[in-house]
C-alpha positions as semicolon CSV with decimal commas, in nm:
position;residue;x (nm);y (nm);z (nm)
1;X;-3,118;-7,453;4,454
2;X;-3,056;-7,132;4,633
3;X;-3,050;-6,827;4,437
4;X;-2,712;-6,662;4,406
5;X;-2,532;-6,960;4,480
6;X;-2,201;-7,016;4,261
7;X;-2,343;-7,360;4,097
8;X;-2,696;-7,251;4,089
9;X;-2,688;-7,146;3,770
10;X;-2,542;-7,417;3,623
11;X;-2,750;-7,622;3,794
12;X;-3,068;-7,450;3,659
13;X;-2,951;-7,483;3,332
14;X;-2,878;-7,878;3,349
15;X;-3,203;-7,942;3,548
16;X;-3,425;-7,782;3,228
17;X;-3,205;-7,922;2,988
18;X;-3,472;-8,187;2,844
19;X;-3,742;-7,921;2,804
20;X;-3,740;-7,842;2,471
21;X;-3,685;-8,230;2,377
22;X;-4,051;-8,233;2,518
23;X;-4,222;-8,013;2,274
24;X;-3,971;-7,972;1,986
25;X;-4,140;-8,142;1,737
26;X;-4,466;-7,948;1,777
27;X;-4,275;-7,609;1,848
28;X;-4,024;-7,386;1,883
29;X;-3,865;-7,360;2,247
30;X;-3,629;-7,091;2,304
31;X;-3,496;-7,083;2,626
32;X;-3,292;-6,771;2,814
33;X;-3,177;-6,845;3,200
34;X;-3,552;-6,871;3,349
35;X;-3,719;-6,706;3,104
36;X;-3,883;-6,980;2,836
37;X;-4,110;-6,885;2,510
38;X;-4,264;-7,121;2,311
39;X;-4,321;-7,062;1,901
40;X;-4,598;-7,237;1,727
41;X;-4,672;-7,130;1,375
42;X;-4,928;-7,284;1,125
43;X;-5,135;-7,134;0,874
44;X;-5,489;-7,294;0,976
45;X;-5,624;-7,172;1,286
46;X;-5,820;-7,503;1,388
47;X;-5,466;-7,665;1,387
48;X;-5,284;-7,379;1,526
49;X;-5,564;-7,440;1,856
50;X;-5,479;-7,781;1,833
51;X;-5,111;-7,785;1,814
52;X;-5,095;-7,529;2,090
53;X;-5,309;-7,709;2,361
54;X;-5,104;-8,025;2,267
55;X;-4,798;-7,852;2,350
56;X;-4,957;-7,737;2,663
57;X;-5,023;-8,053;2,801
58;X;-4,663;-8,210;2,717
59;X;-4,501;-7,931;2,887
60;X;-4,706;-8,012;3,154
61;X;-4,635;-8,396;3,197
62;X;-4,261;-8,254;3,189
63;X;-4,281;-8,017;3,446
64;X;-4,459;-8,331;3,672
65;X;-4,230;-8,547;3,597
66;X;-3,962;-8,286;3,729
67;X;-4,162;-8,217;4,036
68;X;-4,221;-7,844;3,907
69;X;-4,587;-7,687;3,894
70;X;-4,688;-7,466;3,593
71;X;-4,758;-7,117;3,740
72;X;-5,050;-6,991;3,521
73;X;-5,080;-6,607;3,679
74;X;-4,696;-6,572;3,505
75;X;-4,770;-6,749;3,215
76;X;-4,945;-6,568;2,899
77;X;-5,050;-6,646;2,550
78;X;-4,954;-6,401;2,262
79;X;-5,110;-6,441;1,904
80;X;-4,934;-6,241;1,624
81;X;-5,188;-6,123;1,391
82;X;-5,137;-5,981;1,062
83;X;-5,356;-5,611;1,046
84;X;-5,489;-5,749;0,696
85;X;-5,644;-6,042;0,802
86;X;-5,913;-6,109;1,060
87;X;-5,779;-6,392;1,266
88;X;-5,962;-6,623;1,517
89;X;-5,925;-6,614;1,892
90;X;-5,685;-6,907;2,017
91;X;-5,728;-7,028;2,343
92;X;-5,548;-7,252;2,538
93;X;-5,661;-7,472;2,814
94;X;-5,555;-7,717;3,033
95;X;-5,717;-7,914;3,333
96;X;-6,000;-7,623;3,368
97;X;-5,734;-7,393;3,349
98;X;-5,692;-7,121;3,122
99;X;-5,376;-6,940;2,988
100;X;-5,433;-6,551;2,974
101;X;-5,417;-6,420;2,580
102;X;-5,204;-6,142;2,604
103;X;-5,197;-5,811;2,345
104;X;-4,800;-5,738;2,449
105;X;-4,520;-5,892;2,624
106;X;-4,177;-5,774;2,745
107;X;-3,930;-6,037;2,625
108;X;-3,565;-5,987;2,709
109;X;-3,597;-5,605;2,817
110;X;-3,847;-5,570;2,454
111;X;-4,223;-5,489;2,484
112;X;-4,339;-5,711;2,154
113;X;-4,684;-5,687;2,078
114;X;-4,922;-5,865;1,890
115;X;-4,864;-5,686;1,533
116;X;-4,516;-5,649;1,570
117;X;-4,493;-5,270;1,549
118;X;-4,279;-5,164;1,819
119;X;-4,508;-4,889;1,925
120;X;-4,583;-5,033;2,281
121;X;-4,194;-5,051;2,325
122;X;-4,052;-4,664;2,135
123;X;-4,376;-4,541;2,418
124;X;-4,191;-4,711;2,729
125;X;-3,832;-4,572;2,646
126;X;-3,961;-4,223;2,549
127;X;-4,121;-4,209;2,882
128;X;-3,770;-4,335;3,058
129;X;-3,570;-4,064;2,825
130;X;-3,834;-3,798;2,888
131;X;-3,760;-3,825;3,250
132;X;-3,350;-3,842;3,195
133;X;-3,374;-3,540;2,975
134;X;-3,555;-3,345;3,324
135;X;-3,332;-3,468;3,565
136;X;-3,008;-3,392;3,354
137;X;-3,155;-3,082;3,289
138;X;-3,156;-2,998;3,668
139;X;-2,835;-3,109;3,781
140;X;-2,648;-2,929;3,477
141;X;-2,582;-2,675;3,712
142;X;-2,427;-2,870;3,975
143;X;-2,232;-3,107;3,850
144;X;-1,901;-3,104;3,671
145;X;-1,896;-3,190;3,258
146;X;-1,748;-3,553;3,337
147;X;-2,033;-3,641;3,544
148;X;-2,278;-3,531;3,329
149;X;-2,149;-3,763;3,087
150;X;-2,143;-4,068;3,321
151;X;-2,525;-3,923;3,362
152;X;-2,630;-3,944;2,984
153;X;-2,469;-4,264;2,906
154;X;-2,620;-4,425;3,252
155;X;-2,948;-4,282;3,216
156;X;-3,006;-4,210;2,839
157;X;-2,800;-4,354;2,593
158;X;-2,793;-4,688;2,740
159;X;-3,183;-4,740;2,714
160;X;-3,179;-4,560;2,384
161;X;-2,930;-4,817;2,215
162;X;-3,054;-5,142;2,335
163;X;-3,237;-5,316;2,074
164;X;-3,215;-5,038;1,850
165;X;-3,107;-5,257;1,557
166;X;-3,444;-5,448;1,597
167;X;-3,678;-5,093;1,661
168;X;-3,475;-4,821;1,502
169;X;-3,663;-4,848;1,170
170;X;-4,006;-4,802;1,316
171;X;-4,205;-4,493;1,175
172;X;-4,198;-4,398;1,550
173;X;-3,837;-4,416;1,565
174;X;-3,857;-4,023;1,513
175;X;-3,959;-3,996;1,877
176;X;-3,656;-4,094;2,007
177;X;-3,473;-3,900;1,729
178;X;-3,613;-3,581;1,895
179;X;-3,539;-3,683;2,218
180;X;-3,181;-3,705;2,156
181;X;-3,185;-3,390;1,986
182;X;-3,314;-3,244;2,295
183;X;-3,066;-3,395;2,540
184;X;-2,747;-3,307;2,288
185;X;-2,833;-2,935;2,311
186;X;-2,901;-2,966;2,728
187;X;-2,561;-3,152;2,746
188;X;-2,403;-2,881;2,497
189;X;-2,618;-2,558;2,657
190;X;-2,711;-2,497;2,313
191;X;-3,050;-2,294;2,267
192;X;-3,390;-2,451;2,149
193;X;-3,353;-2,245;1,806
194;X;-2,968;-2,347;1,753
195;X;-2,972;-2,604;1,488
196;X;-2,841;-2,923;1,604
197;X;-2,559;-3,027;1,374
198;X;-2,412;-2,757;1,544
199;X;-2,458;-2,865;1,895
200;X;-2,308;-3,229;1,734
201;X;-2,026;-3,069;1,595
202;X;-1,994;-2,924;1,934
203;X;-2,005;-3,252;2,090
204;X;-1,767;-3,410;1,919
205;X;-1,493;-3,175;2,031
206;X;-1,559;-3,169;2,405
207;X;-1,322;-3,225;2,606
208;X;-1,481;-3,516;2,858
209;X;-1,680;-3,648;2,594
210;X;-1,587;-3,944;2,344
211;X;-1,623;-3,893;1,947
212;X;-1,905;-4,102;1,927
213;X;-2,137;-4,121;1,601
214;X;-2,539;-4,116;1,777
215;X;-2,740;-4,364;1,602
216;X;-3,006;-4,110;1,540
217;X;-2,832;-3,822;1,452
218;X;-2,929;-3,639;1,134
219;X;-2,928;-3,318;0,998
């Protein structure tokens, strides 16, 4: 199956088709292009252990029967934890191999970790905005007003709206509030000290820019 081939794709998709017959009565299998997670719940941690290495080993008797090999250095093991309870470590082995317990993933362009608080993720977008705010900041002068907006809604407000509607309620939401607030007024050339309803206001009017309502903004 070469890779950016017109049927690979498809192909892909019908060759794991029967995956998640293998383990769907033990789990949950959720499956997007190449990317698949696997969701085990239970209450009890013995059977949690239990269920999970069983899972394990079915998905590995599918992947031999395919002819595919389980790649363990890409493969991790994430156990959601609630903060009042002390939980037990799960592992997971297989054939002296061991998969790696993880404290975070990135799923689908999301950095989940273990307790679910979106911290890990708010701390990898502020650092993208942080340095989209600098740049935009140094090429005010040089560029004309449409392509600074082409800039802040390539470079900014793309990363700051994806998966806001899972994130944006997070006590460390107010971050990325400030950031925005900071790249309205370098857009606008408002001052650090002019309030930023103003600036908004502002915005809304501009000539090259759209009327658009930031999710974010407040007074």
């Amino acid at each position: 199956m070469l890779q950016g081939s017109i049927l690979g794709p498809l192909l892909f998709l019908l060759y794991i088709n029967g995956l998640p017959k293998a383990v769907k009565h033990k789990a949950l299998p959720i499956l997007f292009a190449n990317d698949t997670s696997i969701l085990i719940t239970n209450p009890k941690s013995n059977q949690l252990q239990r269920d999970l290495n069983i899972v394990f080993a079915q998905l590995n008797k599918w992947f031999k029967s395919n002819l595919l090999f389980f790649n363990f250095d890409k493969t991790h093991f994430i156990q959601f934890n609630n903060a009042s309870k002390c939980t037990s470590v799960t592992e997971i082995e297989y054939e002296d191999e061991q998969i790696n317990i993880a404290n975070e993933t990135k799923f689908l362009g999301l950095y989940i970790n273990n307790n679910l608080s979106w911290k890990t993720h708010i701390e990898s977008i502020k650092n993208k905005l942080s340095s989209a705010c600098y740049v935009m900041r140094l090429v005010k002068p040089y560029v004309t007003a449409n392509t600074l907006k082409v800039i802040h809604f390539s470079y900014f407000h793309s990363i700051m709206t994806y998966g806001l509607i899972y994130w944006g309620n997070s006590p460390d939401s107010i971050k990325i509030f400030r950031l925005q607030k900071k790249i309205i007024r370098i857009v606008m050339g408002c001052k650090v000290e002019t309030r930023v309803e103003n600036c908004f206001l502002t915005w809304k009017s501009y000539p090259f820019l759209p009327n658009i309502l930031f999710p974010f903004y407040c007074s």
